[in-house]
C-alpha positions as CSV (number, residue, x, y, z in Angstrom):
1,X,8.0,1.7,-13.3
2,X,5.0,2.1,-11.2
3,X,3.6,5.1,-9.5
4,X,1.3,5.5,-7.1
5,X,-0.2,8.7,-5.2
6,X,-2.3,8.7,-2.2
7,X,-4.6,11.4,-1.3
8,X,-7.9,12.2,0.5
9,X,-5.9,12.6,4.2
10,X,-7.6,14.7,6.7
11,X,-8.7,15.4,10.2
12,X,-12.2,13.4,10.7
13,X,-13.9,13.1,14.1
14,X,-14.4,9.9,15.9
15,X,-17.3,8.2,14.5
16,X,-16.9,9.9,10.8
17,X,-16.1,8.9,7.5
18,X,-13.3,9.7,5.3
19,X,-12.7,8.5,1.6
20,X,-8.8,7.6,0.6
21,X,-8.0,7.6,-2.9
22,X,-4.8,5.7,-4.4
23,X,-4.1,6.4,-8.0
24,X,-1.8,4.6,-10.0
25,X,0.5,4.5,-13.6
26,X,2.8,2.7,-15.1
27,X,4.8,3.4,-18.3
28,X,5.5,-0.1,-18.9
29,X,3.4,-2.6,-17.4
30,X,-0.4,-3.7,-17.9
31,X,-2.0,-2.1,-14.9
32,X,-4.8,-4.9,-14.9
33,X,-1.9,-7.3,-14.0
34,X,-1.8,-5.8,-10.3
35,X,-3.0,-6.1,-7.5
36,X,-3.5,-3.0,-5.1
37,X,-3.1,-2.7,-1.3
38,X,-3.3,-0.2,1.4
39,X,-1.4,-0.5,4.7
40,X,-1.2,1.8,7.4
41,X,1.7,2.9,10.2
42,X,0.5,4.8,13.3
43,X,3.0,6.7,15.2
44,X,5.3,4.4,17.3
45,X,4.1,1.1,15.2
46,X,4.9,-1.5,13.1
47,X,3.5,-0.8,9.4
48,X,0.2,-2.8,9.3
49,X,-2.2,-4.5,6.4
50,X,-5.4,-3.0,6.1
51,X,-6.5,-4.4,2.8
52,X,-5.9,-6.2,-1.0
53,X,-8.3,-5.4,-3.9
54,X,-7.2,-7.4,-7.7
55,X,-8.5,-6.2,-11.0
56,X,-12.0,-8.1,-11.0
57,X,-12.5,-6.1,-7.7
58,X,-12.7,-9.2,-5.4
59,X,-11.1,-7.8,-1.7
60,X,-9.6,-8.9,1.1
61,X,-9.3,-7.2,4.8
62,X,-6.5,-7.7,7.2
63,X,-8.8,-7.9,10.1
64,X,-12.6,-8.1,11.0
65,X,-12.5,-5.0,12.8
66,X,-12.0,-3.2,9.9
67,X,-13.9,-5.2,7.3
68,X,-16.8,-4.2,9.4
69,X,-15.9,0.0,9.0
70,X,-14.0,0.3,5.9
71,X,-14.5,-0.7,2.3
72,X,-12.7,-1.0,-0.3
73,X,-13.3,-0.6,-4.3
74,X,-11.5,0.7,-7.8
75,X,-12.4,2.1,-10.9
76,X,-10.2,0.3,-13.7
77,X,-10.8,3.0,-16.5
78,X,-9.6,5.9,-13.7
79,X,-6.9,3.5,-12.5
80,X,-8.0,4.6,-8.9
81,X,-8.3,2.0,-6.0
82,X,-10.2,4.5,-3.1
83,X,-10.8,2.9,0.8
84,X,-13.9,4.3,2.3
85,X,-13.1,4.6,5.8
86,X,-16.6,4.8,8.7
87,X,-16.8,5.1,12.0
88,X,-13.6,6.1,12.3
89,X,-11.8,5.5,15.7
90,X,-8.8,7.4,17.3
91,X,-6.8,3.9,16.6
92,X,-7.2,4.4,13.0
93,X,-4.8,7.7,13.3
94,X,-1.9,6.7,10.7
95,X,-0.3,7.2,7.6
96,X,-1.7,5.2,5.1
97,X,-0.1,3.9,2.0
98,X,-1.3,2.1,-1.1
99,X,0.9,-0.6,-2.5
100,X,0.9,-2.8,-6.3
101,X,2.4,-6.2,-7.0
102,X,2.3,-8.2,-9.9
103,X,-0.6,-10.7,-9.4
104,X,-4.2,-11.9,-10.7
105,X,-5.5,-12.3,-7.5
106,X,-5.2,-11.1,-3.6
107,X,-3.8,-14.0,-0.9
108,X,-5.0,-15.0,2.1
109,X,-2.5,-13.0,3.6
110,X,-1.5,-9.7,2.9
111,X,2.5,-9.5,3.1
112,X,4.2,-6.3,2.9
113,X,7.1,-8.3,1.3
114,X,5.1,-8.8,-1.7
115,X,4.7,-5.2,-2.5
116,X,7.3,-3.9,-4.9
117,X,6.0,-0.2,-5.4
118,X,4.1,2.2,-3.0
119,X,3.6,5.7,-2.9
120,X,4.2,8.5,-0.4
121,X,1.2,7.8,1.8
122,X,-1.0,10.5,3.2
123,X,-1.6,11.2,7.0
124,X,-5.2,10.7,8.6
125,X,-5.9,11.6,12.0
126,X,-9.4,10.4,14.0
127,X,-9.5,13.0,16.8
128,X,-12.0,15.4,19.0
């Protein structure tokens, strides 16, 4: 009922930048009724929240680490949630996924459990 595609994976050096892009459809539902995330699994790891973004743009990060590199932001009419990833570190190697729930607004947390449709995720890797 909801699709979403990830793109914008690469190789970027340590210290670089690198733009994701999510984009998302739905058949059925009001898109401005959901709430986008991205979450991110690095080899060997537990999946792990990176950020939440709702339809007014308001956002929410995981973590102060990466509040303080990465950005978030979407463009409603292009149904396109994008997180602007800087000074990228080796640690930040992982697949990264965007997720959408039904909500107005982002918690304070973001729980995986929450998420009913994500796309197929797209590998970065931070590397020399």
């Amino acid at each position: 009922q909801v699709q979403l595609v990830e793109s914008g994976g690469g190789l970027v050096q340590p210290g670089g930048s690198l733009r994701l892009s999510c984009a998302y459809s739905s058949s059925r539902f009001t898109l401005d009724f959901f709430v986008i995330a991205w979450f991110r699994q690095a080899p060997g790891k537990e999946l792990e929240a990176v950020s939440c973004i709702d339809s007014r743009g308001d956002s929410t990060f995981a973590a102060d680490s990466m509040k303080g590199r990465f950005t978030v932001s979407r463009t409603n009419a292009k149904n396109t949630v994008y997180l602007q990833m800087n000074s990228a570190k080796p640690e930040d190697t992982a697949v990264y996924y965007c997720a959408a729930t039904r909500a107005n607004v982002c918690g304070d947390k973001i729980k995986r459990d929450e998420y009913d449709y994500w796309g197929q995720g797209t590998q970065v890797t931070v590397s020399s």
